[in-house]
N, C-alpha and C positions, 0 to 999 in steps of 0.2 A: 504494500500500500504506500502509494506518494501521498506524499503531504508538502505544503509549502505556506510558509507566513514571511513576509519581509526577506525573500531572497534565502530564508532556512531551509536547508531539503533532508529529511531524514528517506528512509527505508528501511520498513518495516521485516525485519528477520527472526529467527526462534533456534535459541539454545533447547539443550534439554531440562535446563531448570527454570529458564526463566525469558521472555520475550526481551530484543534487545536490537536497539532502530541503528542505522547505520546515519549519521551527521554531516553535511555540509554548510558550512557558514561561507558566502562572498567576501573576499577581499581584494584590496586594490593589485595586486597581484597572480589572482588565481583563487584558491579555498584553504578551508581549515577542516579538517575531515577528525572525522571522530566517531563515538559509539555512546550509545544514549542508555541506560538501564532504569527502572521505577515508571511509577504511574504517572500522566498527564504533570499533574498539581500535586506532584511530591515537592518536598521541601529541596532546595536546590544546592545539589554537590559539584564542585568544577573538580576536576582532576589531574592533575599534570604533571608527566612522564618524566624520567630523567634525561640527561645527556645520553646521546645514537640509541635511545628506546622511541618506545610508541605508545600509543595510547591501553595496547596490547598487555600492558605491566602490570593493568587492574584487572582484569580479567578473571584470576582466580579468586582477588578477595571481595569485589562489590556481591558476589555473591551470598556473603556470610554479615553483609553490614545489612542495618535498618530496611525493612521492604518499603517506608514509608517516606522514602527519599529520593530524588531524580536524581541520577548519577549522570553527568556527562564528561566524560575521558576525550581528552582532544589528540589528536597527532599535533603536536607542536609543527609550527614551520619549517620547513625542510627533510622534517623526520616525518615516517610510518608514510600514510597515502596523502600526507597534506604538499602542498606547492612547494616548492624552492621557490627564495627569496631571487629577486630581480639582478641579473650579472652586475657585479661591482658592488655589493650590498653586504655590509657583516653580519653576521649570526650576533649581537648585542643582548645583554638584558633589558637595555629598555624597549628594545623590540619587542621582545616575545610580552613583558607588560602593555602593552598597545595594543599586541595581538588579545590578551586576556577578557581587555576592554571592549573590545571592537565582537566578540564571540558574546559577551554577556550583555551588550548592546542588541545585537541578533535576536538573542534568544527573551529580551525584555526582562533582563535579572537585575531589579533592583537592591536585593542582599542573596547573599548566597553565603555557603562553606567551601572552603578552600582543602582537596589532600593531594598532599607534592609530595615526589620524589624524587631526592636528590638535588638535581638543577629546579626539578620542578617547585621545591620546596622552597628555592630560592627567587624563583619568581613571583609563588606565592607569596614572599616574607615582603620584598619590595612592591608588588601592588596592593599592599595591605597597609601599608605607612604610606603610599597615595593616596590609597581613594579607602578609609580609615572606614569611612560611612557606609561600604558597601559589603563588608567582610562580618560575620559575624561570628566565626570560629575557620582556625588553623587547624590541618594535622599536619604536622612535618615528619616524612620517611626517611630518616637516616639523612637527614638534613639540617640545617642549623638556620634556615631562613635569610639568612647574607652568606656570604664568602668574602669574607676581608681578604684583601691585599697587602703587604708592606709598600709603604708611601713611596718608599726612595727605590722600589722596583720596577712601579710603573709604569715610567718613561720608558725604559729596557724592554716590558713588555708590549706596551703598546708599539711601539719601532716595531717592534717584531711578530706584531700581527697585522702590522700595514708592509712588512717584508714579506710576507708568505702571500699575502694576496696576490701582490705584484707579481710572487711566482708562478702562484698556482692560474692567474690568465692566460698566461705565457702558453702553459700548455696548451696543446691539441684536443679536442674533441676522444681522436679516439686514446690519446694518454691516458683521458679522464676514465674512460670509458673499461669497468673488472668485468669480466664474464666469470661468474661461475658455476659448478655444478652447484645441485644442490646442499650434498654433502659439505663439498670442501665452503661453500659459505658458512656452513655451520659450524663447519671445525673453525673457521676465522672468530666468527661470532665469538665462540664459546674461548678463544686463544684470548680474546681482549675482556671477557667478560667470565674467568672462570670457576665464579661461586653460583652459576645458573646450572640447577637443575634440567636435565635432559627434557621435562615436561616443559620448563620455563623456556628456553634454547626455543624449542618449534612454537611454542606462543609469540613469543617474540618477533620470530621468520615469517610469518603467517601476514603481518603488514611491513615485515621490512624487506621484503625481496620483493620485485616485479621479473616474472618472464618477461625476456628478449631472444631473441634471435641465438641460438649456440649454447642455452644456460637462462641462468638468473642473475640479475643485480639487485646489488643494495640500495632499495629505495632513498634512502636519505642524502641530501646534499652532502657533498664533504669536504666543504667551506665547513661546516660545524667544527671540524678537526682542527681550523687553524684555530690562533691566538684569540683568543675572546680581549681585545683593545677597550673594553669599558669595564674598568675597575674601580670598585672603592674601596674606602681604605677602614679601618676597623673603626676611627674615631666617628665617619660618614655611617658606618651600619650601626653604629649604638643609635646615632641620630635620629637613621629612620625606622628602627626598633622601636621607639619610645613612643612613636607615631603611634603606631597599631593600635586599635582599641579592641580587638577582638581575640577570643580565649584562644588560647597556643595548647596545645597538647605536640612535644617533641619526643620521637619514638626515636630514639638510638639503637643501631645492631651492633654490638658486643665484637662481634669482627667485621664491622663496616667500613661507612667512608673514613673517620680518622685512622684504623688501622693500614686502609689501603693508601693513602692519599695525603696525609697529617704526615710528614718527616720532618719539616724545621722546627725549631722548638718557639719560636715566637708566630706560624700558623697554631701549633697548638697552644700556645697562650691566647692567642685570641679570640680561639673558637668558646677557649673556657672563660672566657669575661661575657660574651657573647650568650652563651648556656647562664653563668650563673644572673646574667641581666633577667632571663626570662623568670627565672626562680625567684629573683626582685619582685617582680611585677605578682607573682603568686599563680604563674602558669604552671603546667606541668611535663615535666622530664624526666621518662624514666628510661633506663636500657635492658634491653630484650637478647634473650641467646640468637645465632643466626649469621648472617650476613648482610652485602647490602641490598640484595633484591630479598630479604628477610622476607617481604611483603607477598610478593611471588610466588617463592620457591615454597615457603608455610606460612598461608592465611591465617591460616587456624589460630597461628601465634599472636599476630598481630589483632585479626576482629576482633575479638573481645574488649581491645584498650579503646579503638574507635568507637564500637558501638557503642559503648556508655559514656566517651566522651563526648558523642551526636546526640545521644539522650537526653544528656544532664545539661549541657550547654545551647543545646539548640532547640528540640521540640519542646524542654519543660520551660523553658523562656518564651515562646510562640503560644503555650498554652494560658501563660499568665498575661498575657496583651493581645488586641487585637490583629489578626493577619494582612498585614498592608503587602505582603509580596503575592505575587499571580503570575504563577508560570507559564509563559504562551505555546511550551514545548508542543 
C-alpha cells in the first residue's frame, strides 16, 4: 500500500512479528530512506544509525521496545538506500542535524524521542542542544552525545580532511568503483566491524550492498571514510550539553566504543567530564556486558533499560498533560 502526505512515501511491508513501512522523505539532493515500525499515532521515536551502518542496526531491538511507539530508523545520508551527498560536499555533523530536521519536518514531529548509535548518538546529542524544545528524551548506544576534539589538533585535522577530498576527486569513476562477491563483502564488513555477530553481519548487508553488474557494492558513499573537518572541542560540547533539556539515558558497552577507539589519555579525560556532566544534571548512565553493536548483536540486553526508560520519561509525562503532538505518519 502507497501512501503519500507532503512529499513522504512509505510502503507498506510485513515481518513475521510485526508490520513494518519502508520511508522516503525529499530532499534537496535526492531522499532519506528508512523503515517505519508502530501504529499511525504512536508516540514518536527517530532512530539513528552509526558511522558505515544503516538504518538496518535497529532491527532486532524495536522489536522488544514499547508496541505503543512509532519507531522511524533513517538511512543516514550516504549510508544504507539513502542518497549521496552532492560531489564536492563533506559528510559534516551539522549536516546530518539539518538532515534530522528536515525528516521531522516531513513527517510533522513537533517532539519526539531520540535512540542513537554511536555517530548517531552524537547527532542526536547536538540536535538536542539546538532545537532543546523539540527533544523530549535521549537514549545514547554506546555513545556519549559529542565527540570532543583537542583544540590544538584541529587545524591538523581539518587540513586533512580538505587533503583527502582533493584526492579522493582526483580519482576515476571506475577507481571508485569495488565489485564484490557477496561473500568477500562480508568478510570486509565483518574485517572493519569485528564484534558483529554472523546474524548482525547479513542484517546489516541487507541495505548496505546494491547489485551491479559482476557482484555487489557497498551502498554507502565513501567520502564518509575521509576526515570528518567539523570539530569541537570539549569546552564547545559541555556548552551545548547544558543546552539539552530532555532526559538522557546513556547505555555504555563494557567493551565498546572507548575500548575500541578511546587511546589518548586526555580523549578519555574528556569523554569522563563529558559522562560525569550528565550524572550532574541527574540523567542516567549505566554500563552493560557486550560490545558496541551491544544493541544488535543482544537486544534482549539492552530493551529492558529503554523500555522503562520510554515509560517512565515519556508516556507517564504524556499521561499527566495534555497531547499537543499528532503524528501524520
Amino acid at each position: 500500500m502507497m501512501q503519500a502526505m507532503k512529499g513522504v512515501r512509505y510502503l507498506q511491508t510485513r515481518t513475521v512479528t510485526q508490520a513494518v513501512s519502508e520511508l522516503s522523505v525529499p530532499v534537496p539532493w535526492g531522499e532519506i530512506r528508512g523503515r517505519v515500525w508502530g501504529p499511525d499515532h504512536g508516540r514518536p521515536v527517530l532512530c539513528l544509525h552509526g558511522w558505515a551502518d544503516n538504518c538496518g542496526t535497529f532491527n532486532t531491538l524495536i522489536p522488544f521496545l514499547p508496541k505503543e511507539y512509532r519507531y522511524v530508523a533513517v538511512d543516514l545520508a550516504g549510508h544504507g538506500q539513502s542518497s549521496h551527498r552532492p560531489p564536492g560536499v563533506f559528510y559534516a555533523f551539522p549536516s546530518y542535524v539539518m538532515d534530522v530536521r528536515r525528516v521531522v519536518d516531513a513527517l510533522q514531529w513537533s517532539k519526539f524521542s531520540i535512540i542513537g548509535h554511536s555517530m548517531g548518538g552524537n547527532i542526536a546529542g547536538m540536535f538536542s542542544a539546538l532545537y532543546p524544545e523539540m527533544v523530549d528524551s535521549i537514549v545514547l548506544l554506546d555513545s556519549y552525545g559529542f565527540l570532543p576534539s583537542d583544540q590544538k589538533e584541529i587545524p591538523e585535522v581539518m587540513r586533512k580532511g580538505m587533503d583527502e577530498m582533493l584526492q579522493y576527486e582526483k580519482k576515476t569513476e571506475e577507481d571508485k568503483r569495488r565489485v564484490y562477491t557477496y561473500e568477500k563483502a562480508a568478510e570486509r564488513l565483518l574485517a572493519a566491524n569485528p564484534n558483529l555477530s554472523e546474524q548482525s553481519l547479513h542484517v546489516l548487508l541487507e541495505r548496505g550492498l546494491v547489485q551491479v553488474e559482476g557482484g555487489v557494492m557497498f551502498s554507502r558513499d565513501f567520502r564518509i571514510n575521509l576526515k570528518n573537518i567539523a570539530r569541537i572541542s570539549l569546552e564547545q560540547s559541555v556548552e551545548l550539553h547544558s543546552k539539552i533539556q530532555a532526559s538522557v539515558l546513556v547505555i555504555l558497552a563494557e567493551a565498546g566504543f572507548d575500548k575500541l577507539y578511546l587511546k589518548a589519555t586526555n580523549q578519555k579525560t574528556a569523554i569522563s567530564a563529558l559522562l560525569q556532566a550528565y550524572r550532574d544534571r541527574n540523567h542516567t548512565v549505566v554500563k552493560i556486558p557486550g560490545d558496541h553493536h551491544v544493541h544488535l548483536n543482544n537486544p534482549e540486553a539492552v530493551a529492558p533499560l529503554v523500555s522503562d526508560f520510554l515509560q517512565t520519561k515519556v508516556l507517564s509525562q504524556s499521561d499527566a498533560e495534555p497531547d499537543e503532538q499528532s503524528s501524520k505518519l
